[in-house]
N, C-alpha and C positions, 0 to 999 in steps of 0.2 A: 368703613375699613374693608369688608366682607368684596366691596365690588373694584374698589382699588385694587387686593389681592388678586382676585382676577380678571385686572384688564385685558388689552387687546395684544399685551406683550406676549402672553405665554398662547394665548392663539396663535399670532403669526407663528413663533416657535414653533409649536408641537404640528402645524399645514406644514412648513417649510422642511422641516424634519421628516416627515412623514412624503411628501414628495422627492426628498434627496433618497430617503431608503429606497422606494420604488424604481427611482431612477438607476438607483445602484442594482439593485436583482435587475431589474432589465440588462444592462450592462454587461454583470456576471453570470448569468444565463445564454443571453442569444446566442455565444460562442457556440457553445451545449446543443442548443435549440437548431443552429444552422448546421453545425456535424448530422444531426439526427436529417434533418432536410437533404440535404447530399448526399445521404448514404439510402435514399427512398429513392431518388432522382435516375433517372436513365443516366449514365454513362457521358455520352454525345451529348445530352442537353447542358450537362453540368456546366463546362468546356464555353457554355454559352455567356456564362454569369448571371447576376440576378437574380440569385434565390437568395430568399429572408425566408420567412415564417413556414411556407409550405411547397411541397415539391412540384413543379408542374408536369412531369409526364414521371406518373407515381410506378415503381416494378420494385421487385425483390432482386432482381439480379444479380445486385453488388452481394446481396447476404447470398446466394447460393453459390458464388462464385468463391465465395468463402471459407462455403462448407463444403464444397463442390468434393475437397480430397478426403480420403475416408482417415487421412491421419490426426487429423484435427481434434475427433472425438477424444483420443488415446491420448493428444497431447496436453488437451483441456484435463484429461485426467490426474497425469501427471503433476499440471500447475496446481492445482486444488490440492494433493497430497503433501508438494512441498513448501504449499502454503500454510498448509493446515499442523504439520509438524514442526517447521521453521518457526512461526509464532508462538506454538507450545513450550517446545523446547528454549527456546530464546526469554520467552517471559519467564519461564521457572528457575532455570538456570541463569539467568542475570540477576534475576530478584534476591537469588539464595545469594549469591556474591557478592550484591550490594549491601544485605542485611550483614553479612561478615565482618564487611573492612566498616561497616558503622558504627559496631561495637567499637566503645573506647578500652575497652580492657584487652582490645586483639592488638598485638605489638607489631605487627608485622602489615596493617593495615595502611601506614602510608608507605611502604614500599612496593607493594600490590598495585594500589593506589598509583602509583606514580608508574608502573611498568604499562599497565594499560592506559592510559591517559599519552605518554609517551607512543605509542599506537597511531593516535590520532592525528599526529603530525606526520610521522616516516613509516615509509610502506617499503617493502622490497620491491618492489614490480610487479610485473604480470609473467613473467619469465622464471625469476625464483620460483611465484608461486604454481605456475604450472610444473616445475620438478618440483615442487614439493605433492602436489596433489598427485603426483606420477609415484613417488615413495612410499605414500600411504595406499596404494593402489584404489585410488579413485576414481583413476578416469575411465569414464563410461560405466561406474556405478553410479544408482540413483542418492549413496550418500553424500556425495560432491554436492548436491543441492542444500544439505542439510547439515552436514557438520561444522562447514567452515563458518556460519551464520548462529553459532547455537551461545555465543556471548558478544556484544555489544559494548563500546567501550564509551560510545556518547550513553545509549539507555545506562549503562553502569552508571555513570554520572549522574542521570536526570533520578534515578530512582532512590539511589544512595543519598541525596540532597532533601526527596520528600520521603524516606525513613528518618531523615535527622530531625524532622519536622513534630514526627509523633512524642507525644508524651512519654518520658523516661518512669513514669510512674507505672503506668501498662504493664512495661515489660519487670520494673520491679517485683508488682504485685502477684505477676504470673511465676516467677520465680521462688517468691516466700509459698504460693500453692503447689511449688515443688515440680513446675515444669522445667524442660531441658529445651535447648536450642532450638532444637527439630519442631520441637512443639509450638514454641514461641513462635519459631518465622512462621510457622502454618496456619494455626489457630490466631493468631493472635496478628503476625505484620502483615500477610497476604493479604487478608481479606479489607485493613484497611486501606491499603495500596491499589484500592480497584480504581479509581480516579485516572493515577499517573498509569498503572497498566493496561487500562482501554487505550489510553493513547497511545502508548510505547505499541502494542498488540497491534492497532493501525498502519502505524507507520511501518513496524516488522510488516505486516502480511500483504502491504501495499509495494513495499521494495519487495518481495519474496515473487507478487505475483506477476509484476512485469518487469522482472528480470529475465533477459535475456543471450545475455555474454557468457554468459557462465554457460549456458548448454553450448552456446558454437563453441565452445573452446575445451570443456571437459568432454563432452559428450554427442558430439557432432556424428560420428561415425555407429551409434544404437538410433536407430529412429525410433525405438522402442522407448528412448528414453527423454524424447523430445517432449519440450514446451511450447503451448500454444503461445506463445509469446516470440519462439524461435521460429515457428511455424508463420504465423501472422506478418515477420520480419521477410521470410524468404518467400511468402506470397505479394508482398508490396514489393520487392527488390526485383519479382520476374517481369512484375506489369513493369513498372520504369526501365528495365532493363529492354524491354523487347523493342529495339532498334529500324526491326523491318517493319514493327505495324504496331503503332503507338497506343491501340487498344487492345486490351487481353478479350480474347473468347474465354467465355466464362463453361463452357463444356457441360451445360444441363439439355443437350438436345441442338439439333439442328431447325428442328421447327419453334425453335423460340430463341433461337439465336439473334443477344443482340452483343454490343461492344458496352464494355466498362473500361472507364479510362484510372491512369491511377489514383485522381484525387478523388473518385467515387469508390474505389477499393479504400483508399487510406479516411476515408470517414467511417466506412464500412466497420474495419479494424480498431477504430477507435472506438465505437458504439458495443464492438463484440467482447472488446479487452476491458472497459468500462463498467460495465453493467453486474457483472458479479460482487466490485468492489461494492458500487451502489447498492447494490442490496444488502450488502452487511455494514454500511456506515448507520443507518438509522438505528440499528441495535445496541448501537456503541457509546452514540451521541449525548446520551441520558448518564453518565460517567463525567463527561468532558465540563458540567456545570459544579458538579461535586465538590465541596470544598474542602481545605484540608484538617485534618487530623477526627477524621469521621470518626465517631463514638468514642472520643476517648475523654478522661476525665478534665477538669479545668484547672488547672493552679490557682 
C-alpha cells in the first residue's frame, strides 16, 4: 500500500511543478535583471541590443548623470516625507473611519457608506480640482502632497470588510471592562488589522512615492518643493527631447565624457525610483501571509 501511495505520479508532479516555478521566477525576474544590465551598460552600446544577463562595456554614467543635478537630493527628500506621512495619515485615519460605519449601532453608517463609495465612480476633473486646491491655498504648499490622500475610499472598503470579519465578542468584552470607542479601535481593532494594514500601508506608500502629476501641477513653480519622481520625469523628457543630438552629455567632466542615450537614462530611473520601495517590501511581506481574525476568540 506504503509504495502504491507513493509512486511515480507525485514524482512527475512535484519535478514538473517545481520546473514550471523556476521557469516562472526566471520569467518574472529577467525584466528586473535586464533594467539593472542597461542601466550599468554605456549609453552607445545599449543602442546596439543584445544584452541579457550582464553588461558589456560596464560605467556608472547613466547613474551620475542622474545624480549629476544637485536637486535630486532635496527632491528625494521631499518624496520620502510625503511618503512617509501620506501612509500614516491614511492608515490611521481610514482605519478610524472604517471602524465607525462597521459599528451596527451607528445609524448613519450606510449614508457615509454610500457618499464615499459613490467617489469611486464620479470624479470632478483635474480642473475643479485644481480651483479647489487653489481655495484651500495649496498650491505650492508641501500639504498638496498630503491632505488630499489622508482617506481612501477603496482602503475604506477593503478595511471596513476585514473589521466585519473580527469577532463581536472582542469588542463586547472590551466594553463590559468599561472601555470606550477610542480605546477599542486602538487597543483592541488596530492592532488586529496589521494583516490588511501592511497591505493597504504598501499600496498607499507605493502610489505616494511615484507619484508625479500632482508636483507638475500644484507645485511646479517651488523647486524647493519638488519630487524625485518629477525630477526623474523632466531628466528623461530633456534626453528624448534633445532633437540636435540624440544623446544627452551627462556633465561629470570632460575627461570622461561619454554619451547616454535615453533608454540607458530610463533604466537608470527605474533602478533609482525602485529600490527604496524594494527595501521596505521585505519588512512588510511577513503581514501579507497573516490570517484573519488574529487572536480573537472562537465561537
Amino acid at each position: 500500500m506504503m509504495r502504491k501511495q507513493g509512486g511515480i505520479e507525485p514524482l512527475v508532479f512535484h519535478t514538473l511543478n517545481t520546473l514550471f516555478m523556476i521557469i516562472l521566477v526566471i520569467v518574472t525576474l529577467y525584466p528586473f535583471l535586464n533594467t539593472i544590465v542597461v542601466s550599468f551598460n554605456a549609453g552607445n552600446d545599449t543602442i546596439r541590443g543584445g544584452l541579457y544577463l550582464w553588461p558589456r562595456q560596464f560605467t556608472l554614467q547613466n547613474y551620475k548623470a542622474v545624480f549629476a543635478s544637485g536637486t535630486i537630493y532635496d527632491a528625494f527628500m521631499i518624496s520620502v516625507a510625503r511618503t512617509v506621512l501620506s501612509t500614516i495619515l491614511n492608515i490611521f485615519l481610514t482605519t478610524m473611519l472604517a471602524y465607525a460605519i462597521s459599528r451596527r449601532e451607528y445609524i448613519f453608517r450606510k449614508p457615509i457608506t454610500a457618499i464615499f463609495v459613490l467617489t469611486m465612480y464620479f470624479n470632478a476633473g483635474l480642473i475643479p480640482n485644481y480651483f479647489l486646491m487653489k481655495d484651500l491655498h495649496l498650491l505650492n504648499n508641501f500639504l498638496v502632497y498630503v491632505l488630499p490622500s489622508m482617506i481612501s475610499a477603496f482602503n475604506l472598503i477593503v478595511i471596513r470588510t476585514y473589521i466585519g470579519t473580527i469577532s463581536e465578542s472582542l469588542v463586547e468584552s472590551a466594553r463590559i471592562d468599561g472601555a470606550g470607542d477610542f480605546k477599542i479601535f486602538w487597543r483592541l481593532i488596530f492592532p488586529l488589522c496589521k494583516p490588511v494594514l501592511a497591505t493597504i500601508a504598501l499600496f498607499v506608500a507605493v502610489g505616494a512615492w511615484n507619484s508625479w502629476f500632482d508636483a507638475f501641477i500644484y507645485t511646479s513653480s517651488r523647486q524647493e518643493l519638488s519630487t524625485l519622481q518629477y525630477e526623474l520625469m523632466k531628466l528623461l523628457s530633456s534626453s528624448m527631447n534633445a532633437n540636435s543630438n540624440p544623446a544627452v552629455a551627462n556633465g561629470v567632466g570632460m575627461e570622461h565624457m561619454t554619451q547616454v542615450t535615453p533608454i540607458s537614462i530610463r533604466a537608470a530611473i527605474t533602478i533609482v525610483a525602485s529600490v527604496p520601495i524594494l527595501l521596505v517590501y521585505p519588512f512588510m511581506q511577513k503581514y501579507f501571509v497573516v490570517g484573519l481574525n488574529v487572536g480573537s476568540v472562537k465561537e
